[in-house]
TORKOL-4160 file (C-alpha; in steps of 0.2 Angstrom, whole numbers, padded with zeros to 4 digits, m for minus):
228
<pt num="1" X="0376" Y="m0013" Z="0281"/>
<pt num="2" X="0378" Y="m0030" Z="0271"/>
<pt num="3" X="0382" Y="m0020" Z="0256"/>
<pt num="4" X="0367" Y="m0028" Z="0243"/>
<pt num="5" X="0358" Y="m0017" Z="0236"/>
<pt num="6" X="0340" Y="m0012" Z="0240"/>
<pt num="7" X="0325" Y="m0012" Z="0231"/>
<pt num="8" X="0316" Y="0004" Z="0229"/>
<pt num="9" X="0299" Y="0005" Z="0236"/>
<pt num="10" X="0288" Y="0017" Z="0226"/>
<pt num="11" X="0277" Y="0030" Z="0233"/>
<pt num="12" X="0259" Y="0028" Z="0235"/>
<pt num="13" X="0249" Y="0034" Z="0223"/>
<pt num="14" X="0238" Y="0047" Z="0230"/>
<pt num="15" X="0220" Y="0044" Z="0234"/>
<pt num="16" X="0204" Y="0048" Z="0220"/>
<pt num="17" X="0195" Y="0063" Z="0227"/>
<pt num="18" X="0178" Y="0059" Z="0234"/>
<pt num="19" X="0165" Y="0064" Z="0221"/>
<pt num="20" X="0158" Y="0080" Z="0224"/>
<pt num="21" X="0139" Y="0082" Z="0230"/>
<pt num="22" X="0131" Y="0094" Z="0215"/>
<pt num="23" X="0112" Y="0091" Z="0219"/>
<pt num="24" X="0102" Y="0084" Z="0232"/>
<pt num="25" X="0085" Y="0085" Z="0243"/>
<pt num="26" X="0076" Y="0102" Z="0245"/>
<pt num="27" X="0086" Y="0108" Z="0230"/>
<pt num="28" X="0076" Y="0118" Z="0217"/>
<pt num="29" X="0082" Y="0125" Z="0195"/>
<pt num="30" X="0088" Y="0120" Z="0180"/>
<pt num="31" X="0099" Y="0106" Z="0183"/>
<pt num="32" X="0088" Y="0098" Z="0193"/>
<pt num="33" X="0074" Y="0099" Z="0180"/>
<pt num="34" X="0088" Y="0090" Z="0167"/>
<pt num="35" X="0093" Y="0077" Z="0179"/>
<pt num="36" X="0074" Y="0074" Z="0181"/>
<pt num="37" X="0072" Y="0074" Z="0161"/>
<pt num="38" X="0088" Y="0061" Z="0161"/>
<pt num="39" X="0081" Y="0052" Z="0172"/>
<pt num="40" X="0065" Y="0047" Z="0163"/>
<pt num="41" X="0070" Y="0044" Z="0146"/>
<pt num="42" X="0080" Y="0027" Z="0153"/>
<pt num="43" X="0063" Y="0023" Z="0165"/>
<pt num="44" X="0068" Y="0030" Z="0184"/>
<pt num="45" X="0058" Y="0044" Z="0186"/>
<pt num="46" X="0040" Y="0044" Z="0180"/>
<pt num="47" X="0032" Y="0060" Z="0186"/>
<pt num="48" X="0031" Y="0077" Z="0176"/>
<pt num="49" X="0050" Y="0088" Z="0178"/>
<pt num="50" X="0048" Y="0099" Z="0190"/>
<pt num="51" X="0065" Y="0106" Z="0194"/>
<pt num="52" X="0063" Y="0102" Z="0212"/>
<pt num="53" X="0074" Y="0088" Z="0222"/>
<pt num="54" X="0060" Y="0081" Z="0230"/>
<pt num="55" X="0057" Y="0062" Z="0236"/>
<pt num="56" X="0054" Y="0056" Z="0221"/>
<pt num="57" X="0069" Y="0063" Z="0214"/>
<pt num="58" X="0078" Y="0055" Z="0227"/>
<pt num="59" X="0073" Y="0039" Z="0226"/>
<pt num="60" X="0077" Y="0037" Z="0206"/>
<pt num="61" X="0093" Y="0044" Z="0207"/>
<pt num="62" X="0095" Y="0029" Z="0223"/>
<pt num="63" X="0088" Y="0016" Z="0209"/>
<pt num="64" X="0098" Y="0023" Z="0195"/>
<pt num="65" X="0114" Y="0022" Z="0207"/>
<pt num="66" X="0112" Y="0005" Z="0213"/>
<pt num="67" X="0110" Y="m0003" Z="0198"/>
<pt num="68" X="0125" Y="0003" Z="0195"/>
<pt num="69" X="0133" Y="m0004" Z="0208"/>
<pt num="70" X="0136" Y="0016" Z="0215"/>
<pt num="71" X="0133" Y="0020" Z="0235"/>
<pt num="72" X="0114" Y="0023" Z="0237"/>
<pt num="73" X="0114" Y="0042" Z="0243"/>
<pt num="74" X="0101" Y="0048" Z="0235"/>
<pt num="75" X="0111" Y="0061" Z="0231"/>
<pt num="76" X="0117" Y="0068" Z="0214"/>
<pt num="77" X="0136" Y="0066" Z="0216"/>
<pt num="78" X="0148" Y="0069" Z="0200"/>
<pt num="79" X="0151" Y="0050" Z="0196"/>
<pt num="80" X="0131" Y="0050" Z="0197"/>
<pt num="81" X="0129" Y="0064" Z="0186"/>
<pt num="82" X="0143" Y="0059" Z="0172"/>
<pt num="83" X="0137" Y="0040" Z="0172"/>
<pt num="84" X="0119" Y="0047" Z="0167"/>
<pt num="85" X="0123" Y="0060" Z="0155"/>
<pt num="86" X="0136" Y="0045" Z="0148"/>
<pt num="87" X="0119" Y="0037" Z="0144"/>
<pt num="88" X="0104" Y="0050" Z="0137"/>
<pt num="89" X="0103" Y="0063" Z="0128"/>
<pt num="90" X="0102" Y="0082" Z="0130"/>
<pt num="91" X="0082" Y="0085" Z="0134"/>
<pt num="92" X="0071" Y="0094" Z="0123"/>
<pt num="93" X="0062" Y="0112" Z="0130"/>
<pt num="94" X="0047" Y="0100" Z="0131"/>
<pt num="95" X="0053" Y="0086" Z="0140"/>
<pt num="96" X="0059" Y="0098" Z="0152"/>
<pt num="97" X="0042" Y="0107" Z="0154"/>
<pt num="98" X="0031" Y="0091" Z="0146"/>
<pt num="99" X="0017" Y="0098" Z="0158"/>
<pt num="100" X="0017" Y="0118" Z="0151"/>
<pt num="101" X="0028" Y="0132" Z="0160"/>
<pt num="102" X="0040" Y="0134" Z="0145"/>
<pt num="103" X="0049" Y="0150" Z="0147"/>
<pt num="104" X="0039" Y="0162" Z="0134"/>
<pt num="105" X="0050" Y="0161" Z="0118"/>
<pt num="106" X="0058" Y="0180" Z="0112"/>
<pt num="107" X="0043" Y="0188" Z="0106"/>
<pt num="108" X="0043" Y="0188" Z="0083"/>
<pt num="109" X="0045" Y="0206" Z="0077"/>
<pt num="110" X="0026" Y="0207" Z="0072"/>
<pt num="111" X="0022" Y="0206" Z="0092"/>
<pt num="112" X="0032" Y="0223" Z="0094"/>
<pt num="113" X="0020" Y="0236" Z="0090"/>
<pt num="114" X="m0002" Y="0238" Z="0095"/>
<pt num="115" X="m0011" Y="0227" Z="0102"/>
<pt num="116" X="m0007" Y="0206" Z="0100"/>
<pt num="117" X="m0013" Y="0190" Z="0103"/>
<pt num="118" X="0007" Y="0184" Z="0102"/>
<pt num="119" X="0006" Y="0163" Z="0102"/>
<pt num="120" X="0023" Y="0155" Z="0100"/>
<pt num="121" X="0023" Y="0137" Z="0096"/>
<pt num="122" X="0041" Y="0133" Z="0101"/>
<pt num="123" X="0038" Y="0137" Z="0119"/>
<pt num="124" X="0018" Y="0133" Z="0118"/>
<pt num="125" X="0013" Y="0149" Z="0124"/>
<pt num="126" X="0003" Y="0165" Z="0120"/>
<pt num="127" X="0010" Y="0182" Z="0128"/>
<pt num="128" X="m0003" Y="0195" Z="0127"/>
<pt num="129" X="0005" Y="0211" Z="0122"/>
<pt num="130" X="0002" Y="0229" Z="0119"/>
<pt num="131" X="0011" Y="0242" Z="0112"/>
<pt num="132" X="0029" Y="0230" Z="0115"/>
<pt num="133" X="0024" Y="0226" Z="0134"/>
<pt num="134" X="0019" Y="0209" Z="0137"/>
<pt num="135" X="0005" Y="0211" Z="0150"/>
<pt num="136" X="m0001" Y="0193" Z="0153"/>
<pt num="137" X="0009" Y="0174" Z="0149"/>
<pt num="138" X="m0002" Y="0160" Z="0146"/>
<pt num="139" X="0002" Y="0141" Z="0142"/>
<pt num="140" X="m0008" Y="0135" Z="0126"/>
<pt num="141" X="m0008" Y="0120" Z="0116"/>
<pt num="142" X="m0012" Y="0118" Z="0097"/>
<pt num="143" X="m0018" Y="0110" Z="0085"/>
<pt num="144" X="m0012" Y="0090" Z="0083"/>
<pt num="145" X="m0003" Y="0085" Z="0066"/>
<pt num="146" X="m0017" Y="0082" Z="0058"/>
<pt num="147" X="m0026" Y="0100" Z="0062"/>
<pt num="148" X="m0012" Y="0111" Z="0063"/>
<pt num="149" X="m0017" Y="0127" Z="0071"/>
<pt num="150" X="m0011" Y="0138" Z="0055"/>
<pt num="151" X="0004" Y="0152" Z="0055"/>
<pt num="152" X="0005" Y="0170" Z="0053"/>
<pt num="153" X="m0005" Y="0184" Z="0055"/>
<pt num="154" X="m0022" Y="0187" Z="0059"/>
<pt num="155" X="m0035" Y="0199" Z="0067"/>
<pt num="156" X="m0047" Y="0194" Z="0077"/>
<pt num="157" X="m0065" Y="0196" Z="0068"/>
<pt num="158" X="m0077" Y="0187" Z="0081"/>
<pt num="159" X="m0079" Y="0188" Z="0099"/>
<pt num="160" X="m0091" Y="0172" Z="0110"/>
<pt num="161" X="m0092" Y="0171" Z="0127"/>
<pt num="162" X="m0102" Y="0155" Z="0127"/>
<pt num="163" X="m0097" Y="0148" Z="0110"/>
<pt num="164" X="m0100" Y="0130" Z="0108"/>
<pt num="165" X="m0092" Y="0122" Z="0092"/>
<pt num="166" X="m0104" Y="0117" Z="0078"/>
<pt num="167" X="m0095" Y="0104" Z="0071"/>
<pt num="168" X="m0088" Y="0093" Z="0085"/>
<pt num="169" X="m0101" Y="0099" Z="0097"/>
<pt num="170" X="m0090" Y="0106" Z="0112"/>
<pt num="171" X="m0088" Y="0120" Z="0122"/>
<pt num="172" X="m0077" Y="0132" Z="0118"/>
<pt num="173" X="m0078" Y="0148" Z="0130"/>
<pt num="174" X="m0069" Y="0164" Z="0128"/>
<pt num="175" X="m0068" Y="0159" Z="0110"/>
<pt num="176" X="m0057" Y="0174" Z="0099"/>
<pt num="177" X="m0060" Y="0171" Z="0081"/>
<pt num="178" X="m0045" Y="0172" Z="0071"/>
<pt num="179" X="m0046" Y="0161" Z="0054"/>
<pt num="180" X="m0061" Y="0153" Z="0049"/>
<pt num="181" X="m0065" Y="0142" Z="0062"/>
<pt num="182" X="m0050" Y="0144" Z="0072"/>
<pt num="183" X="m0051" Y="0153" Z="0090"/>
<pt num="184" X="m0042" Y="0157" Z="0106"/>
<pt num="185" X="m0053" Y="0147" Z="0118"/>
<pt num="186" X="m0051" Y="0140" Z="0135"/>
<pt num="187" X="m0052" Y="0120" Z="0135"/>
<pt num="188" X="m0059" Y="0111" Z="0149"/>
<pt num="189" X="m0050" Y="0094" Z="0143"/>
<pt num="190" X="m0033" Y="0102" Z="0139"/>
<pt num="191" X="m0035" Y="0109" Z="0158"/>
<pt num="192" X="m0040" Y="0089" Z="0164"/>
<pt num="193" X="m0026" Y="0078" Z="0151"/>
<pt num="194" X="m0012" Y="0091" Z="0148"/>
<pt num="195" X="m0002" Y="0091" Z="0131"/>
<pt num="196" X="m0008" Y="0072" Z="0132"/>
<pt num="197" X="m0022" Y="0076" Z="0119"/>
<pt num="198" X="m0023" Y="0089" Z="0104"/>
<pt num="199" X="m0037" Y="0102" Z="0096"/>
<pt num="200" X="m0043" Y="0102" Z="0078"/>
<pt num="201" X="m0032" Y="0116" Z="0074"/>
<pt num="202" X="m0039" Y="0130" Z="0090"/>
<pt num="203" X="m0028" Y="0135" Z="0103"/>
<pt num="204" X="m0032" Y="0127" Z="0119"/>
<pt num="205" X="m0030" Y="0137" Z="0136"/>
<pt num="206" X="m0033" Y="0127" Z="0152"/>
<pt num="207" X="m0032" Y="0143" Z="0164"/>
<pt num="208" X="m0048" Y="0147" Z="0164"/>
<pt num="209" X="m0047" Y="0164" Z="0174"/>
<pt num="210" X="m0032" Y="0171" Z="0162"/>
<pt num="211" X="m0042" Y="0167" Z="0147"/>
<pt num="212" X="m0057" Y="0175" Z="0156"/>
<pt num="213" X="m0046" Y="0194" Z="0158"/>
<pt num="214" X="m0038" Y="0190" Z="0140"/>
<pt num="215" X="m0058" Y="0190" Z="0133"/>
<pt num="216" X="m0062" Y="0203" Z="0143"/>
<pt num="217" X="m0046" Y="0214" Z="0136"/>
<pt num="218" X="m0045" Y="0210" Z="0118"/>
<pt num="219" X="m0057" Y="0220" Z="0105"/>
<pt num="220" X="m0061" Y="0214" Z="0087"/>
<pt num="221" X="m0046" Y="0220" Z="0075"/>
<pt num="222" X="m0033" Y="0215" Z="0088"/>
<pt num="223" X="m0018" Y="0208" Z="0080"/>
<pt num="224" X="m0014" Y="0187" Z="0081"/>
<pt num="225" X="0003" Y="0182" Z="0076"/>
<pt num="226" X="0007" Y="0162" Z="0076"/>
<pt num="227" X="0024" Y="0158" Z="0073"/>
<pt num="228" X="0038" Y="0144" Z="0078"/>
């Protein structure tokens, strides 16, 4: 020993845990449906949310990481995850179901008791219930800004198989009469565009074969009850 003194060496600090893998390929729920949602408000995913991890998927989240400068997995790792929830926003219940297939919103008092055409705008759907059971879901879309498809409660007065409307000249099968000229009614173009489009104030049911056993089901007096 020389007798000078030594200079102290400190201890390494320890290494940053890998990021943690919380989605990837195959996967299917919720998260998946957000991430999807995230994805397309900035521009890298461009198909409709499906909660599925698919290809698609995959390959946003690799352009969405590489621009970046993150590795190119494919994979949703937590860095991934945090940097794109750092840069959107919570999704709407309709940008996570823009294509239909919102959960049916809890159904409003009025729905609870008889027989009712039960039509939710929140969650675009009508819930056909009878005596508190709901017996079939249904997506449905209303009437655009302009046409509002009114609220509250109704009965349905007027039953046509084969209705077509008098004042736009369209079709408008299955059509359940509710308030003045406003009807249940299956839509060929709602079924072709989506909620791309809008009606004049009827709600639009693209499945034609759930409208077909609603028409078949409901009787004139039934109960209608549109709410928010």
């Amino acid at each position: 020993m020389d007798g000078k003194p030594r200079a102290s060496v400190a201890p390494a600090a320890p290494a940053a845990p890998a990021p943690r893998t919380l989605m990837r390929e195959g996967e299917r729920g919720g998260q998946v449906r957000e991430l999807q949602a995230r994805l397309r408000q900035i521009g890298w995913y461009f198909e409709t949310p499906s909660g599925t991890y698919d290809a698609a998927t995959a390959g946003a989240v690799k352009g969405f990481q590489g621009k970046r400068g993150l590795p190119r997995t494919g994979k949703t790792d937590t860095i991934t995850w945090q940097r794109l929830v750092a840069m959107t926003r919570e999704p709407t219940r309709q940008e996570l179901y823009a294509n239909g297939g919102i959960p049916p919103a809890a159904p409003d008092k009025r729905c609870l008791t008889g027989r009712v055409l039960c039509l939710a705008k929140n969650s675009r759907t009508l819930t056909w219930m009878v005596d508190g059971k709901a017996v079939s879901t249904m997506d449905v879309r209303f009437g655009s800004q302009y046409t509002p498809t009114r609220e509250g409660t109704f009965t349905v007065y007027w039953k046509s198989r084969h209705h077509v409307s008098t004042l736009y000249d369209t079709p408008m099968p299955y059509a359940l009469f509710f308030s003045g000229g406003q009807a249940v009614h299956y839509s060929a173009d709602f079924a072709a565009r989506g909620y791309a489009g809008g009606s004049h104030g009827c709600v639009n049911v693209r499945d034609e074969k759930k409208i077909a056993s609603l028409f078949a089901q409901v009787r004139k007096g039934d109960k209608v009850v549109i709410y928010k």
